[in-house]
KEMARZA-502309 format. One record per residue (C-alpha): residue in three letters; y, x, z. Coordinates in pm, whole numbers, padded with zeros to 5 digits. Each point is the difference from the previous one (the first is absolute). Example, Ala and Ser with C-alpha at 12.3 -4.5 7.8 and 13.67 -1.06 7.14 Angstrom:
<pts>
<pt><code>ALA</code><v>-00450</v><u>01230</u><w>00780</w></pt>
<pt><code>SER</code><v>00344</v><u>00137</u><w>-00066</w></pt>
</pts>
This chain:
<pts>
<pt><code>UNK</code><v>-01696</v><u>-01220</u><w>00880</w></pt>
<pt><code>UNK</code><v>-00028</v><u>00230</u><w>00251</w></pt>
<pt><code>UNK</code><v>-00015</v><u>-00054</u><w>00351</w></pt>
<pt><code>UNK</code><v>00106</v><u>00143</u><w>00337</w></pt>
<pt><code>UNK</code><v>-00004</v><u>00010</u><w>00364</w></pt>
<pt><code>UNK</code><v>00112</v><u>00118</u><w>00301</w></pt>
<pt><code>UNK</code><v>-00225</v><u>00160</u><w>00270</w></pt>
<pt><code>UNK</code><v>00255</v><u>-00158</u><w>00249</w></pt>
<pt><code>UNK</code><v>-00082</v><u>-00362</u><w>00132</w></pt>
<pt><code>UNK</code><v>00202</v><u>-00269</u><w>-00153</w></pt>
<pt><code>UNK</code><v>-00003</v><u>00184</u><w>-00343</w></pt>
<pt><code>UNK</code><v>-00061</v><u>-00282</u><w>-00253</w></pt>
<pt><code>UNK</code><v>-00225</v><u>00114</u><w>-00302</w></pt>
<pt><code>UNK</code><v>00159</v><u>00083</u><w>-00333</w></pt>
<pt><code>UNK</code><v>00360</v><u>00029</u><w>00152</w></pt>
<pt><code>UNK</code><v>00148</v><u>00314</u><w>00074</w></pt>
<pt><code>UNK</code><v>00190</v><u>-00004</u><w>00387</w></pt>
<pt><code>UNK</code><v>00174</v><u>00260</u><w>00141</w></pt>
<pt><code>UNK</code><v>-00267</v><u>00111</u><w>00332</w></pt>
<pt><code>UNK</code><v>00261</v><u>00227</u><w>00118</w></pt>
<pt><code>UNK</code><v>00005</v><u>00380</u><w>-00005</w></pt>
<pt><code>UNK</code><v>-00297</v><u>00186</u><w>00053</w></pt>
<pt><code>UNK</code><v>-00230</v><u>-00290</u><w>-00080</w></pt>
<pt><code>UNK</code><v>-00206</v><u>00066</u><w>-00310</w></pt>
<pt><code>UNK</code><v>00000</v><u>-00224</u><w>-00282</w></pt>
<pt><code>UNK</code><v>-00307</v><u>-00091</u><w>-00192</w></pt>
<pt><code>UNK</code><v>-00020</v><u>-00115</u><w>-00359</w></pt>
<pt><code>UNK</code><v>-00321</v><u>-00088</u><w>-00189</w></pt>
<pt><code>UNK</code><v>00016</v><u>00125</u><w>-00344</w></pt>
<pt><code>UNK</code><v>-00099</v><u>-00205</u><w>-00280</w></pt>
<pt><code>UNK</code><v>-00373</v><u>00030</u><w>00014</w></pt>
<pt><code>UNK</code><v>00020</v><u>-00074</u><w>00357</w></pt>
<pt><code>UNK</code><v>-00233</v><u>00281</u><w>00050</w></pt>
<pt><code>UNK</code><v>00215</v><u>00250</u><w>00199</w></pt>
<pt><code>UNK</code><v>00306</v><u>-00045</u><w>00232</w></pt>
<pt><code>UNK</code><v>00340</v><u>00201</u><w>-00135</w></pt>
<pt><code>UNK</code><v>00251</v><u>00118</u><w>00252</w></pt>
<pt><code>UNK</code><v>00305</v><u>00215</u><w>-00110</w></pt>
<pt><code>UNK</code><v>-00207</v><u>00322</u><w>00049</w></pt>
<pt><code>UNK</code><v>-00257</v><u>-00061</u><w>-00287</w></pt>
<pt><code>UNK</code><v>00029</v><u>00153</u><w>-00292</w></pt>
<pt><code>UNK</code><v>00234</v><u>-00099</u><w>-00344</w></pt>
<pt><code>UNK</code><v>-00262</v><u>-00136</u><w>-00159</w></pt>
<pt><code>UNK</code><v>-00118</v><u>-00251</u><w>00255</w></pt>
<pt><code>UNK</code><v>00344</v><u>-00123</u><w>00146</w></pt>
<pt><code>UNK</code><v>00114</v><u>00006</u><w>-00414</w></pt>
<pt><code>UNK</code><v>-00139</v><u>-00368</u><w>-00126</w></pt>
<pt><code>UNK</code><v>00023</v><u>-00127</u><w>00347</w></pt>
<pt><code>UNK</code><v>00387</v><u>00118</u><w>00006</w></pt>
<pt><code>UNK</code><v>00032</v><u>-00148</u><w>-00416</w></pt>
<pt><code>UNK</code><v>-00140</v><u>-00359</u><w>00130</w></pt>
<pt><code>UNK</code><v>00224</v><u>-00027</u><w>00337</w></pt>
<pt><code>UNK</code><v>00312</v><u>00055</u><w>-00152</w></pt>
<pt><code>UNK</code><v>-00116</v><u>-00233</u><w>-00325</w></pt>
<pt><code>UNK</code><v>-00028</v><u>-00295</u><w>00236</w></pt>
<pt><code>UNK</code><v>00301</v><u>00073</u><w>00187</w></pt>
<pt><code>UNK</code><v>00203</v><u>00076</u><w>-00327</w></pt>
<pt><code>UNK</code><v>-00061</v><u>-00253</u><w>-00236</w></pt>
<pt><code>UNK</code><v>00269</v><u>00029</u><w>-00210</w></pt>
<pt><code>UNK</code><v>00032</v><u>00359</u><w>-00027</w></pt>
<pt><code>UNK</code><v>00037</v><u>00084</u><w>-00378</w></pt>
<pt><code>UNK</code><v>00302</v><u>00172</u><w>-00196</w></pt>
<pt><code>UNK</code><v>00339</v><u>-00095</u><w>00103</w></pt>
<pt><code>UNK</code><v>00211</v><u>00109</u><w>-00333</w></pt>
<pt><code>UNK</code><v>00082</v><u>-00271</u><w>-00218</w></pt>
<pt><code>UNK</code><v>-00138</v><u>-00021</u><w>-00344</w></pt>
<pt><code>UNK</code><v>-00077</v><u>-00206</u><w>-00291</w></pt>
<pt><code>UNK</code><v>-00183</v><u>00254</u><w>-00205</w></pt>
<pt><code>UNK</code><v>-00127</v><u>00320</u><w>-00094</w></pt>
<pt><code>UNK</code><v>00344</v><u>00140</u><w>-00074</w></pt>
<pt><code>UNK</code><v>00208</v><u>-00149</u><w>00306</w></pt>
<pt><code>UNK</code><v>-00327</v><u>00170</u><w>00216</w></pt>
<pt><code>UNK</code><v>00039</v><u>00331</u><w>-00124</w></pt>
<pt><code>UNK</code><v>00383</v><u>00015</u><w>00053</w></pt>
<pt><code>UNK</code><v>00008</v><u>-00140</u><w>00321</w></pt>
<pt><code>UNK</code><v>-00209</v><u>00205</u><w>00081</w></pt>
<pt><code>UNK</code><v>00179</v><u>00310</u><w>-00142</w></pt>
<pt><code>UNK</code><v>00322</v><u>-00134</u><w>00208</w></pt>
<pt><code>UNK</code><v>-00196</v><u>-00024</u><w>00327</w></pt>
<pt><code>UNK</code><v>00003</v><u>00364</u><w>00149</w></pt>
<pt><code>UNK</code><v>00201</v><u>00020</u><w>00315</w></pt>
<pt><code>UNK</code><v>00080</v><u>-00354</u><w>-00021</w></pt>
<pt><code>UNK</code><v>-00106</v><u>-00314</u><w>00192</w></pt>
<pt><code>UNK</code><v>-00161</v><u>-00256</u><w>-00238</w></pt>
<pt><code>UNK</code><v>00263</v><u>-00217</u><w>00097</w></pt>
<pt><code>UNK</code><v>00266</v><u>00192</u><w>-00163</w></pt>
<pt><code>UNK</code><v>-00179</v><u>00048</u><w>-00321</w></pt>
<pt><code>UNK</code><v>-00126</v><u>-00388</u><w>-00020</w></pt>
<pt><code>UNK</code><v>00393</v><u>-00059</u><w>00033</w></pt>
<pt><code>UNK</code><v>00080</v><u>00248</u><w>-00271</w></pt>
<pt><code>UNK</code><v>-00229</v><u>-00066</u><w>-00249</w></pt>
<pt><code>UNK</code><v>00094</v><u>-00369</u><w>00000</w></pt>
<pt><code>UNK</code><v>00335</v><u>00134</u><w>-00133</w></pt>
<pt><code>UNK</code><v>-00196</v><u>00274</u><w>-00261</w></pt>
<pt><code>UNK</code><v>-00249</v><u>-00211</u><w>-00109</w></pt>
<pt><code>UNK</code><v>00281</v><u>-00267</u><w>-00098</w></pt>
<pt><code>UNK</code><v>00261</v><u>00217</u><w>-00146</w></pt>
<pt><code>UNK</code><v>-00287</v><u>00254</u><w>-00228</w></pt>
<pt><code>UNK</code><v>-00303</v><u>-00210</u><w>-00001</w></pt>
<pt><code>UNK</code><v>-00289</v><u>00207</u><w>-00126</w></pt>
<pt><code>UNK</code><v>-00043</v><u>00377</u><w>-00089</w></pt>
<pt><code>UNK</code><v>00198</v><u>-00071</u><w>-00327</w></pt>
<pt><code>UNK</code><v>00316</v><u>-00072</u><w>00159</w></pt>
<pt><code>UNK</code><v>00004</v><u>00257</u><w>00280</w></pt>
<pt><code>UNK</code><v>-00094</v><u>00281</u><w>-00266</w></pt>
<pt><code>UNK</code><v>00317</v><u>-00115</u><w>-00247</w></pt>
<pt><code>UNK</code><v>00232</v><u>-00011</u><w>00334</w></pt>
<pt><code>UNK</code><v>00233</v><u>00268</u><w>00123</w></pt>
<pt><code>UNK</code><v>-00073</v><u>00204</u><w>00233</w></pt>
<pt><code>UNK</code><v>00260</v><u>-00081</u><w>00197</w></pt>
<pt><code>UNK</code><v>-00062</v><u>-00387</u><w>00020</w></pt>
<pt><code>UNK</code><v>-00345</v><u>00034</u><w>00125</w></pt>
<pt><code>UNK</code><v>00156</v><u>00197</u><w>00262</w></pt>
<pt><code>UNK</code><v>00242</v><u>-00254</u><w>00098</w></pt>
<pt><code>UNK</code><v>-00276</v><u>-00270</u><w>00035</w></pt>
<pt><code>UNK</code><v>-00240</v><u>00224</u><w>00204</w></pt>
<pt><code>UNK</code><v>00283</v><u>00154</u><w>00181</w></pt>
<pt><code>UNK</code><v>-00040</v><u>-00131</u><w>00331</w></pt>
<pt><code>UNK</code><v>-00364</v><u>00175</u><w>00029</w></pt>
<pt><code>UNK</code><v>-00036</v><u>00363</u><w>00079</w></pt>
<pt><code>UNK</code><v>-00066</v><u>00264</u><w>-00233</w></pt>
<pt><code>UNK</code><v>00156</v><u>-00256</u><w>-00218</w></pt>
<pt><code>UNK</code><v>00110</v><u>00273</u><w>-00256</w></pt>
<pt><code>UNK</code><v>-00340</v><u>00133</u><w>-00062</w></pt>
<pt><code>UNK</code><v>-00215</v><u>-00324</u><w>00012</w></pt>
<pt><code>UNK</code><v>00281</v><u>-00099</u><w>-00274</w></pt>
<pt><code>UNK</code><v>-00110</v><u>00276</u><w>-00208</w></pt>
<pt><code>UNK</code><v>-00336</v><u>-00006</u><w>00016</w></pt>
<pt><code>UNK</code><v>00016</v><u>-00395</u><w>-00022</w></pt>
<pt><code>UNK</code><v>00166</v><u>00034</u><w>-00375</w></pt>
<pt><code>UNK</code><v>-00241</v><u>00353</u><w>-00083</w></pt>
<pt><code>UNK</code><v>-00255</v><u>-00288</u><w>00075</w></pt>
<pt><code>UNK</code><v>00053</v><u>-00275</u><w>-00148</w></pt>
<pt><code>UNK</code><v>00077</v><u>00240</u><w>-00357</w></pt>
<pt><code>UNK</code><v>-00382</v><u>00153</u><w>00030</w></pt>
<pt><code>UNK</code><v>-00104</v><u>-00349</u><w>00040</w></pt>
<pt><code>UNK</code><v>00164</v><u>-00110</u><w>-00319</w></pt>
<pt><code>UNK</code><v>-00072</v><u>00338</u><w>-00223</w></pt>
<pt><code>UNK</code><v>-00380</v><u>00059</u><w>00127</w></pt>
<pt><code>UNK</code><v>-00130</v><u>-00332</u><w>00173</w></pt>
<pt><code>UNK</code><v>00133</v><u>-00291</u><w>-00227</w></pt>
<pt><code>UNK</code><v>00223</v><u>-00113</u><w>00312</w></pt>
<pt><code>UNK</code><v>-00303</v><u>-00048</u><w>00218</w></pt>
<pt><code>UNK</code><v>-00033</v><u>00168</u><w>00302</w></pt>
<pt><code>UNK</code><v>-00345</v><u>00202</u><w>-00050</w></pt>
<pt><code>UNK</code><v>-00279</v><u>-00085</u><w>00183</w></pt>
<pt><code>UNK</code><v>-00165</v><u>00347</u><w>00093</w></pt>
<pt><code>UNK</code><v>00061</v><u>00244</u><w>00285</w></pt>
<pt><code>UNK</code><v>00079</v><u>00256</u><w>-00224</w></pt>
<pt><code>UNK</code><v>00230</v><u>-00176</u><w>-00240</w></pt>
<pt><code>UNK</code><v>00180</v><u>-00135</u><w>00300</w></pt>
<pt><code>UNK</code><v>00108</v><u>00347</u><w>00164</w></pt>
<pt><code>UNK</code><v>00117</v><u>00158</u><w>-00269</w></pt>
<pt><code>UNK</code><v>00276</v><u>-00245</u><w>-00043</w></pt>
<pt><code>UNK</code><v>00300</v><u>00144</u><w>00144</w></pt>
<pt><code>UNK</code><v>00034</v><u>-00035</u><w>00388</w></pt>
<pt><code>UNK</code><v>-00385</v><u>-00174</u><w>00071</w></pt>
<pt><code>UNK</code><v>-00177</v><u>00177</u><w>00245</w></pt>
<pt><code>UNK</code><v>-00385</v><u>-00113</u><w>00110</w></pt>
<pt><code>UNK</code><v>00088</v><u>-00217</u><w>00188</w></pt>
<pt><code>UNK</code><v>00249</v><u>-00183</u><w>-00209</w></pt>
<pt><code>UNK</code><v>-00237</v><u>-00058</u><w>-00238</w></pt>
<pt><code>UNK</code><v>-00266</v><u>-00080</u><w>00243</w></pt>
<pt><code>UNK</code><v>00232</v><u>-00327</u><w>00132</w></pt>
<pt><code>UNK</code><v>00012</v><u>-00084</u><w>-00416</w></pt>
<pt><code>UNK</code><v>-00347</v><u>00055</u><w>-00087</w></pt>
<pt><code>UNK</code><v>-00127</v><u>-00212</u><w>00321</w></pt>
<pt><code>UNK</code><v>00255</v><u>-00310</u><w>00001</w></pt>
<pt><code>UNK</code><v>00063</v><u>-00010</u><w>-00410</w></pt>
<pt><code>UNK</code><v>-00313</v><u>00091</u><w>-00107</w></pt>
<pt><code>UNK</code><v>-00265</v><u>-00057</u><w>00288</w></pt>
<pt><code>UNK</code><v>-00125</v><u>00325</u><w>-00079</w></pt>
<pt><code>UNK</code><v>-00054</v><u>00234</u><w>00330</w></pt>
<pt><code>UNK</code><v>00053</v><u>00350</u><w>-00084</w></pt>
<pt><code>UNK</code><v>00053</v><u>00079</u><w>00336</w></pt>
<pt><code>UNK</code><v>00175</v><u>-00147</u><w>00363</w></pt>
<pt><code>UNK</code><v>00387</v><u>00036</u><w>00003</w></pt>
<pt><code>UNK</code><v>00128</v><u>00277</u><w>00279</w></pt>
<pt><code>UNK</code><v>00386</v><u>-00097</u><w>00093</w></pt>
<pt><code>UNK</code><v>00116</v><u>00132</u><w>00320</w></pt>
<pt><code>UNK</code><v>-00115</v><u>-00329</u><w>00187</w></pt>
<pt><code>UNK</code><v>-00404</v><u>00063</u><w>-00128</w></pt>
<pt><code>UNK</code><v>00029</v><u>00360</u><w>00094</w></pt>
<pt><code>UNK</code><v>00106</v><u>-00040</u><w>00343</w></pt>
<pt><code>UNK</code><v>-00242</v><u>-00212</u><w>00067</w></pt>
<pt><code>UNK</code><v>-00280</v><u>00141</u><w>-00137</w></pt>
<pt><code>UNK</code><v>00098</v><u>00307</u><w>00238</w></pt>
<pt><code>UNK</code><v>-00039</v><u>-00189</u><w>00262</w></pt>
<pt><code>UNK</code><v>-00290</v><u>-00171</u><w>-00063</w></pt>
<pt><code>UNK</code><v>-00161</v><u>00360</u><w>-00052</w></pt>
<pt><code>UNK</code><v>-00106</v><u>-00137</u><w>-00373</w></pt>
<pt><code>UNK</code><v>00177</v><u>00351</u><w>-00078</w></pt>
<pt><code>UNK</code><v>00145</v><u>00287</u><w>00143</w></pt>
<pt><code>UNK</code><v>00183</v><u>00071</u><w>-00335</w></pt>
<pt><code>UNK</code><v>00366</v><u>-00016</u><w>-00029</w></pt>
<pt><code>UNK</code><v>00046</v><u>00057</u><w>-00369</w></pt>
<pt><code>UNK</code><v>-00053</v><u>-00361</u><w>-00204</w></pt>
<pt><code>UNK</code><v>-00257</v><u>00100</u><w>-00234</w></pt>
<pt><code>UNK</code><v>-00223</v><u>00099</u><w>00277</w></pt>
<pt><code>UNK</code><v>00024</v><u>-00243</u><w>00199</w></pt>
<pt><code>UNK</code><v>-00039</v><u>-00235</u><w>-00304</w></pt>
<pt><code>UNK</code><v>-00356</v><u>00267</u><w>-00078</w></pt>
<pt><code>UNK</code><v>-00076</v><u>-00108</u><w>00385</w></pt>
<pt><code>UNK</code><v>00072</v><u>-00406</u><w>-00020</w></pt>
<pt><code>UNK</code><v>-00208</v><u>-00054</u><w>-00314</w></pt>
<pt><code>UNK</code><v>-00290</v><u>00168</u><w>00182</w></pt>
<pt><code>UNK</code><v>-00023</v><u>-00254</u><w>00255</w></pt>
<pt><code>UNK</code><v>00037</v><u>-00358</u><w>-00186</w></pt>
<pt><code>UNK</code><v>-00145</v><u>-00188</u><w>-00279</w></pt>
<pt><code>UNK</code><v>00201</v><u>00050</u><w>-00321</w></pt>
<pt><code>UNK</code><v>00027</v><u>-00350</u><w>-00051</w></pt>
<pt><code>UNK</code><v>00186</v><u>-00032</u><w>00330</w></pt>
<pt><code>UNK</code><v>00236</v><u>00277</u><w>-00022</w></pt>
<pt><code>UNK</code><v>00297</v><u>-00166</u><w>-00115</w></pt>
<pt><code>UNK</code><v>-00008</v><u>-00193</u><w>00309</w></pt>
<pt><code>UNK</code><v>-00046</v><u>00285</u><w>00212</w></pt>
<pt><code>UNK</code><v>00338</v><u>00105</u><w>-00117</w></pt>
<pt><code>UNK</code><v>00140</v><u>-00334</u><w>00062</w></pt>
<pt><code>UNK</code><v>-00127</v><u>-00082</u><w>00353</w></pt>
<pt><code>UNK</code><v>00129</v><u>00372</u><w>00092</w></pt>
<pt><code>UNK</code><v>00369</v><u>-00073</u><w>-00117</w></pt>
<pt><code>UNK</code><v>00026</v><u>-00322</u><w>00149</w></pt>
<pt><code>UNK</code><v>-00151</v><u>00128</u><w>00314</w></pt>
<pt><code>UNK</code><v>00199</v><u>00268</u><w>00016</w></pt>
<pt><code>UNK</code><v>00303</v><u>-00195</u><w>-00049</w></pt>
<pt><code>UNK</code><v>-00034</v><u>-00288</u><w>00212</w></pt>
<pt><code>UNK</code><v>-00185</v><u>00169</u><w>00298</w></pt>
<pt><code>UNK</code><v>-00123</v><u>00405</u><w>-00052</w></pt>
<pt><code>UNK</code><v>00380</v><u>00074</u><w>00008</w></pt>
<pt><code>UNK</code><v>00046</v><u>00432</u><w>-00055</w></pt>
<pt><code>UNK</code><v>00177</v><u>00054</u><w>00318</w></pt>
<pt><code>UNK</code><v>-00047</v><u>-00325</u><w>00251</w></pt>
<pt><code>UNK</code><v>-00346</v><u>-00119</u><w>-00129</w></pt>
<pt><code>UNK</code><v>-00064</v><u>-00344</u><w>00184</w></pt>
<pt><code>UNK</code><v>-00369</v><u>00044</u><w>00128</w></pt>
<pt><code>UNK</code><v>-00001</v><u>-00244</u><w>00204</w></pt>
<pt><code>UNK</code><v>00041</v><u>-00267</u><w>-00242</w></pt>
<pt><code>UNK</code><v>-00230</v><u>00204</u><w>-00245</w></pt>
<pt><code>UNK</code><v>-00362</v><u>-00167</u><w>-00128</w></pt>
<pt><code>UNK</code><v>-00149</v><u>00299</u><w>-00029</w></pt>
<pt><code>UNK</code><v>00108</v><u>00222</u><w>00261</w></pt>
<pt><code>UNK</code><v>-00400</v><u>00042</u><w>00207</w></pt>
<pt><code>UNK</code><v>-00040</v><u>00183</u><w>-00327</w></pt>
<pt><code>UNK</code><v>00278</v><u>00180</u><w>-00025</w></pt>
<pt><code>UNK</code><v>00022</v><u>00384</u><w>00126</w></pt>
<pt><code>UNK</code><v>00352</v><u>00080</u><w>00034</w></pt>
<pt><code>UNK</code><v>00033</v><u>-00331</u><w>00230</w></pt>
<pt><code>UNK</code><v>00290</v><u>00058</u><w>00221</w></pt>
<pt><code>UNK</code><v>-00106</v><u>-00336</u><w>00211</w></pt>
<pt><code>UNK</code><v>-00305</v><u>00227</u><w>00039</w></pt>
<pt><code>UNK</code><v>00237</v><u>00306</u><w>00114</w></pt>
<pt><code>UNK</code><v>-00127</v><u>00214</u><w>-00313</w></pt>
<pt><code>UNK</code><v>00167</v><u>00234</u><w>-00191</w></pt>
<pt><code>UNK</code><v>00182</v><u>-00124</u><w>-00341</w></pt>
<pt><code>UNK</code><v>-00143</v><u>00229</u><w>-00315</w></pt>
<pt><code>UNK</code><v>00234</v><u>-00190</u><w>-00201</w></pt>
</pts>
């Protein structure tokens, strides 16, 4: 676990108060050997950063519904520029109406695109939801593959889609999952100055254990979501703003 203070009076030790501006913050990191502020480097504020937000976010882990390889994949297909709200209440419809690749690949066009209509890009994610489910059937056996490779060449996977299979279906990590949410904040935190996914991906996987990464990506979501918001981020209420360098309780600049 690791532990803080506060060079303020009054600070109690492993909790994380709010000193006011121009106080400086002081973390131990998890050796206990050195103290991190937000002006250390990546790789010390990193781990310290990964454990805060793991005991403040307990429950941070994939929010599309799923009850199996298949239903993963194509919610997560459906998910681009949509909330996971939406899809969840969409797929509960698709998943009961063509259950399995079988059915959605022997459907019309046109029906899948009623079902899905309410999400954007609904046309497209129809299209490559069917192309899918068809290479599934005539290469795969109807299993969703299992590989990073096999996985993006199916029509409309990208790196990242298949990174959100391979981790949650398959518990293999391939690689830590860059939506907008992850990228934002790893901007901020200065884990990257990147802007394109794959690099910043290159510049996440650098910094923490493999065996932790799909956790990385979920503690960044849900953080982003709940608290790093893109244009009012709440630092205030934020457990790991003393380590943050685009804190604007600390009057810094953003490099969202």
């Amino acid at each position: 676990m690791t532990s803080g203070s506060v060079t303020e009076q009054g600070g109690e030790e492993g909790v994380v108060v709010d000193p006011g501006a121009g106080a400086e913050v002081v973390l131990d990191d998890p050796s206990g050997s050195a103290a991190i502020t937000r002006a250390r480097g990546k790789t010390l504020r990193a781990p310290v950063i990964l454990e805060l937000l793991a005991e403040a976010l307990p429950d941070a882990t994939i929010a599309l519904d799923f009850s199996d390889r298949w239903e993963l994949l194509a919610a997560t297909l459906l998910s681009a520029q949509s909330t996971d709200v939406k899809v969840n209440e969409v797929t509960a419809v698709l998943f009961r109406e063509l259950p399995g690749p079988e059915a959605v690949a022997a459907a019309p066009l046109e029906r899948i695109e009623e079902l899905i209509g309410s999400l954007g890009l609904y046309r497209q994610k129809a299209r490559n939801l069917r192309a899918t489910a068809a290479l599934l059937l005539e290469r795969h056996g109807g299993e969703v593959p299992g590989t990073m490779a096999e996985l993006v060449a199916l029509p409309g996977v990208a790196r990242k889609t298949a990174n959100v299979v391979l981790s949650n279906g398959f518990g293999r990590h391939e690689g830590i999952v860059v939506d907008t949410h992850v990228a934002r904040l790893a901007r901020r935190l200065r884990f990257t100055r990147e802007s394109d996914p794959v690099r910043i991906e290159r510049d996440l996987v650098r910094l923490f254990p493999r065996e932790r990464w799909l956790e990385v990506s979920d503690l960044l979501i849900h953080h982003g979501r709940r608290t790093c918001h893109a244009r009012a981020p709440r630092c205030g209420a934020c457990v790991i703003e003393p380590l943050c360098p685009s804190s604007q309780a600390a009057g810094l600049t953003d490099k969202r």
